[in-house]
C-alpha positions in Angstrom: 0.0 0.0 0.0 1.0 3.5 -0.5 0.5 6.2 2.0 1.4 9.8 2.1 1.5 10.7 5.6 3.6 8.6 8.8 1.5 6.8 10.6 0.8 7.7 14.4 4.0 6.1 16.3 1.9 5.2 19.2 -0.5 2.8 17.4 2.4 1.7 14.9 4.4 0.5 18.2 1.7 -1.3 19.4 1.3 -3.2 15.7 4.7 -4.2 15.4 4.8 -5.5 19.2 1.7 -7.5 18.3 3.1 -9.0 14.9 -0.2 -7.0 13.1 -2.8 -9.7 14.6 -5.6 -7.9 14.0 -4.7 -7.7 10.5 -5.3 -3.9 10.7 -2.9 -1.6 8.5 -1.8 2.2 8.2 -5.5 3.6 7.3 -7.7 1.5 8.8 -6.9 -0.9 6.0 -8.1 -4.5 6.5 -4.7 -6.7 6.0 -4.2 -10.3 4.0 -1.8 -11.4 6.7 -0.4 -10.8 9.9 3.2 -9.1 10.2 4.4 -6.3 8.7 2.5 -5.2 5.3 4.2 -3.7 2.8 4.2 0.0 2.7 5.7 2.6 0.8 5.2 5.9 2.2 5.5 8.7 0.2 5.5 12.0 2.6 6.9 15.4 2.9 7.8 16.8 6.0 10.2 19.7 7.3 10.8 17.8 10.9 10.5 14.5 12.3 11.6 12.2 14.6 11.1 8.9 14.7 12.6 6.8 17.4 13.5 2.7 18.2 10.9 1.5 15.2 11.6 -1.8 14.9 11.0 -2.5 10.8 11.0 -4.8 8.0 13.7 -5.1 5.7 13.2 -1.5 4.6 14.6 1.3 1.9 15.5 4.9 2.9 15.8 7.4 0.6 14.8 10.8 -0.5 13.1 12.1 -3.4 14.3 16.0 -2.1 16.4 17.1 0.8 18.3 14.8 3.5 17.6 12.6 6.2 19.5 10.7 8.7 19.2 7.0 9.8 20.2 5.3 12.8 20.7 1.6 13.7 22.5 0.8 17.0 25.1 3.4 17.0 25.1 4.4 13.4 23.6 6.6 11.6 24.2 7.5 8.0 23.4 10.9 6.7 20.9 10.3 3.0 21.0 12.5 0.2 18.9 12.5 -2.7 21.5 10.4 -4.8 21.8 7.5 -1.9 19.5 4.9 -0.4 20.2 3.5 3.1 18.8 -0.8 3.7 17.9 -1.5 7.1 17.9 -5.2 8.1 14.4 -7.3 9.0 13.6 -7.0 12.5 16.5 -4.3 13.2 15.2 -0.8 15.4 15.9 2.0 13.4 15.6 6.0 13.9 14.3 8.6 11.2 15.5 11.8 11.6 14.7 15.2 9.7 15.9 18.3 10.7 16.0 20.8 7.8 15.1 24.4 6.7 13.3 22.7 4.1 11.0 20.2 3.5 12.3 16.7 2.6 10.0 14.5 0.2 11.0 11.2 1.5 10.4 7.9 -0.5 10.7 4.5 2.1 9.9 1.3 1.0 9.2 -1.3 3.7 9.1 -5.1 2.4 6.0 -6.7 4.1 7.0 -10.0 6.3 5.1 -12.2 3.8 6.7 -10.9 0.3 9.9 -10.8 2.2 9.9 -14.7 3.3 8.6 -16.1 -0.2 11.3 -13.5 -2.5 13.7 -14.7 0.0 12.8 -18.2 -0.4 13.0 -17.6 -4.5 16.0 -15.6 -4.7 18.2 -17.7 -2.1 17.1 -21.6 -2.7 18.3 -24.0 -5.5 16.1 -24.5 -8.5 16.1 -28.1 -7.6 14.7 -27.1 -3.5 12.3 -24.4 -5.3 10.8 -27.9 -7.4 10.8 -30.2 -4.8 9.0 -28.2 -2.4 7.5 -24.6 -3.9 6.0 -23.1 -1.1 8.6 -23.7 1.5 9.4 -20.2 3.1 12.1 -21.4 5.7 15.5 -19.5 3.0 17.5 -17.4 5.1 16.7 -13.4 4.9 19.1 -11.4 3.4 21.0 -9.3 5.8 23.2 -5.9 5.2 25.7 -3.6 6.7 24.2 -0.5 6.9 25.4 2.2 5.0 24.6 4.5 2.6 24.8 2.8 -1.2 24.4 5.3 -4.4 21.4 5.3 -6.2 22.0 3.6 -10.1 20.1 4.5 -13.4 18.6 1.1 -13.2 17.7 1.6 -9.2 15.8 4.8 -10.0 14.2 4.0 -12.9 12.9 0.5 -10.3 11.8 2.9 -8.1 10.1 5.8 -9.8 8.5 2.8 -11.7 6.9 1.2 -8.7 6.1 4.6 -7.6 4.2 5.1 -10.2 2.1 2.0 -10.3 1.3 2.4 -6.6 0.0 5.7 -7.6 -2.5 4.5 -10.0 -5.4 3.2 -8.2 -6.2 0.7 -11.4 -3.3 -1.0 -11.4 -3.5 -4.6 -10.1 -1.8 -6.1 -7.3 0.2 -8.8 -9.6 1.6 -6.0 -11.2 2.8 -4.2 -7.8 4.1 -7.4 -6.7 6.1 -8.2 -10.0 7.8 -4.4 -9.7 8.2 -5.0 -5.9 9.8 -8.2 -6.8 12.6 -6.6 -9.7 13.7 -3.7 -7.4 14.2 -6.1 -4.6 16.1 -8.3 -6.8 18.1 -5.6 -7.9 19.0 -4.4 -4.7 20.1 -7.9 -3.2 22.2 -8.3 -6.4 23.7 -4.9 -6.0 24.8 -5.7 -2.3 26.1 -9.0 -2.8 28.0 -7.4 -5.7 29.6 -5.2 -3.2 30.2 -8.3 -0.3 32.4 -9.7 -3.1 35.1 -6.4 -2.6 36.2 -8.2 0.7 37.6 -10.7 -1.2 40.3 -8.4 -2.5 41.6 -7.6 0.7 44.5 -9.2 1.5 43.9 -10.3 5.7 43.5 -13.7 6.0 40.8 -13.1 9.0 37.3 -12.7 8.3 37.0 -10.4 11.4 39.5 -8.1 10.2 38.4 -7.8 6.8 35.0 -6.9 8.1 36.1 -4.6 10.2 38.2 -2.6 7.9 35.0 -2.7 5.1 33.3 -1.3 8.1 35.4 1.8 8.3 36.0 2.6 4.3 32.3 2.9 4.2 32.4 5.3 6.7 34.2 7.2 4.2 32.2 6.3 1.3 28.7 7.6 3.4 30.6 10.6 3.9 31.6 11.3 -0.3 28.0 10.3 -1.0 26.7 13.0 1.2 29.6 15.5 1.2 31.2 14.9 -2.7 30.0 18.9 -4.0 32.4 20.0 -1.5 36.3 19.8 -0.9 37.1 16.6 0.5 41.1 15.6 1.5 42.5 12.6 1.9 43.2 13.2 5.6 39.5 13.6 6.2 38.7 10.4 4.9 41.8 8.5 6.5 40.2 10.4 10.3 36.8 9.5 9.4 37.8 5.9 9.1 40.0 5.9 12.1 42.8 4.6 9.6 46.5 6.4 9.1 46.3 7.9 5.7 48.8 5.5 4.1 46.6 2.6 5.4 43.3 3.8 4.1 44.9 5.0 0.6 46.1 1.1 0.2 43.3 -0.3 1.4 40.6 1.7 -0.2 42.3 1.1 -3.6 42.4 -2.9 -2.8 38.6 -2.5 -2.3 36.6 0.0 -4.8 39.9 -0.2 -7.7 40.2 3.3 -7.9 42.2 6.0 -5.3 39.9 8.2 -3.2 39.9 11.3 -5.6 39.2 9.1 -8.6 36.5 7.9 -6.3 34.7 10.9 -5.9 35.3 12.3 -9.7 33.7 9.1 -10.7 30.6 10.4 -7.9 30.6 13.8 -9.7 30.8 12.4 -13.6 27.4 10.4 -12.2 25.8 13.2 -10.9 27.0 15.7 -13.9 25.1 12.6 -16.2 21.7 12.8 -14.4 21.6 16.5 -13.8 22.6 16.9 -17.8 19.5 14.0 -18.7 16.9 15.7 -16.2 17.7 19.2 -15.4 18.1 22.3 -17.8 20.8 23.7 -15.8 23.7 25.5 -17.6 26.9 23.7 -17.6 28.0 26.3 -15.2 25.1 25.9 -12.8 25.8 21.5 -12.7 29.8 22.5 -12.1 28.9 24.5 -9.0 26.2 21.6 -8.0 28.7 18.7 -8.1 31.7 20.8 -6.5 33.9 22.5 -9.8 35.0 25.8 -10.2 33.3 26.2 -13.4 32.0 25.0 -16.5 35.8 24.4 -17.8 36.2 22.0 -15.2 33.4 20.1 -15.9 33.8 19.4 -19.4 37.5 18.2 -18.6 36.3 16.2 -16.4 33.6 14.3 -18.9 36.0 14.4 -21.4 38.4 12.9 -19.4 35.6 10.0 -18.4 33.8 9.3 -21.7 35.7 11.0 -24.7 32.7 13.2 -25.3 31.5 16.7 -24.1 28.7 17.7 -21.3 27.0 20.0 -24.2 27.3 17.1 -26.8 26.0 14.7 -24.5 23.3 17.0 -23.7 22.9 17.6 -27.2 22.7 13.8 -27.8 20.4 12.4 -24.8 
């Protein structure tokens, strides 16, 4: 279901502590199952806080303006580029705080779709034949941190967006959208669980623990890459010495730091050049160059063409 509004955080409380028995949803909606349904809400609000929610596997991110999320002792600031997975079951704060209003965009996976997708995306062909409606696959499970949104993850999400919107669409055709962007996130996560394997620790602990702390850097380029960003920063942010994190980045994401964050701005320039009629000058200043020189050195550099011929092209 879509709604456009939170949902009083008393009564939601309550739902969750009961596992949704009564079957009643956000609205007064009468429920197919107990457990979490799935939601996407679709809201805008200057201010809010929302505390110790204990959720669904769930997807933060922000249409306009920023938020910040917090499991345990983490929180990771989202921009309107990045998206943010909590884990099933984990107690999660929502925080806005701005001058102005932030059109937020969350998609929580309902407790039923989540243990039949899991059970199709995670169980042999041969398990999924021999017994179809088993449901006992493990869930999937993520570090949280702040992951950039792709073409294809946008395009996903504006397209299940829309068909939420549109009260004649039919539910097979909500699930079967539900169902791709969901794929495509697990697939985009376990992508990025293969970059420990180019560490070189032989421990599993260790290598976690240093993933741990790049992404503390990585959350910060996503939410700070328009403005100057050194390489001491980064190494603090990770509580790493600088030499360490510069190796040790590069073993993980293939490129240095900088390279990092022009290949952050190059992304950006792309989507503000597809969807935006700012001037070349105006996207420079929005993804942190001088000026518009800047920026088409920097394209050049990365695809061999132009911003105004790509423009011109797309």
């Amino acid at each position: 279901m879509l709604i456009s509004k939170f949902p009083n955080i008393n009564w939601l409380k309550r739902q969750i502590q009961h596992q949704f028995q009564n079957k009643e949803g956000p609205n007064a909606v009468n429920l197919p199952f107990e457990g979490w349904p799935t939601v996407l809400l679709n809201t805008t609000t200057p201010k809010t806080v929302r505390e110790d929610i204990e959720g669904p596997l769930s997807i933060f991110m922000n249409l306009k303006g920023q938020s910040i999320i917090g499991v345990e002792k983490r929180q990771v600031l989202i921009n309107e580029n990045a998206y943010v997975l909590t884990n099933n079951k984990a107690h999660y704060d929502l925080i806005i705080n701005n001058s102005v209003p932030t059109e937020v965009f969350n998609i929580h996976f309902g407790t039923q779709f989540l243990k039949e997708a899991s059970a199709w995306f995670y169980q042999t062909q041969q398990r999924l034949l021999d017994d179809p409606f088993e449901s006992t696959a493990p869930l999937p499970s993520f570090q949280l941190k702040a992951t950039w949104r792709s073409s294809t993850f946008n395009h996903l999400a504006a397209q299940l967006q829309q068909l939420y919107q549109d009260k004649t669409t039919s539910a097979e055709a909500k699930e079967i959208a539900l169902l791709a962007l969901f794929e495509h996130v697990v697939l985009s996560q376990k992508s990025q669980d293969r970059l420990k394997q180019s560490l070189r620790s032989s421990k599993k602990s260790t290598k976690e623990e240093l993933i741990k702390r790049l992404y503390l850097a990585v959350d910060y380029i996503y939410a700070f890459y328009n403005q100057p960003i050194k390489l001491e920063e980064l190494a603090q942010i990770s509580c790493l010495s600088k030499y360490h994190f510069l190796r040790s980045f590069k073993q993980v994401f293939g490129l240095a730091p900088y390279q990092f964050i022009q290949q952050i701005r190059f992304k950006q320039a792309i989507h503000l050049l597809e969807h935006s009629s700012a001037t070349l000058q105006e996207i420079a200043y929005a993804i942190g160059l001088e000026n518009a020189s800047s920026l088409s050195r920097l394209f050049f550099r990365t695809s061999g063409a132009y911003p105004s011929t790509y423009r011109k092209k797309s």
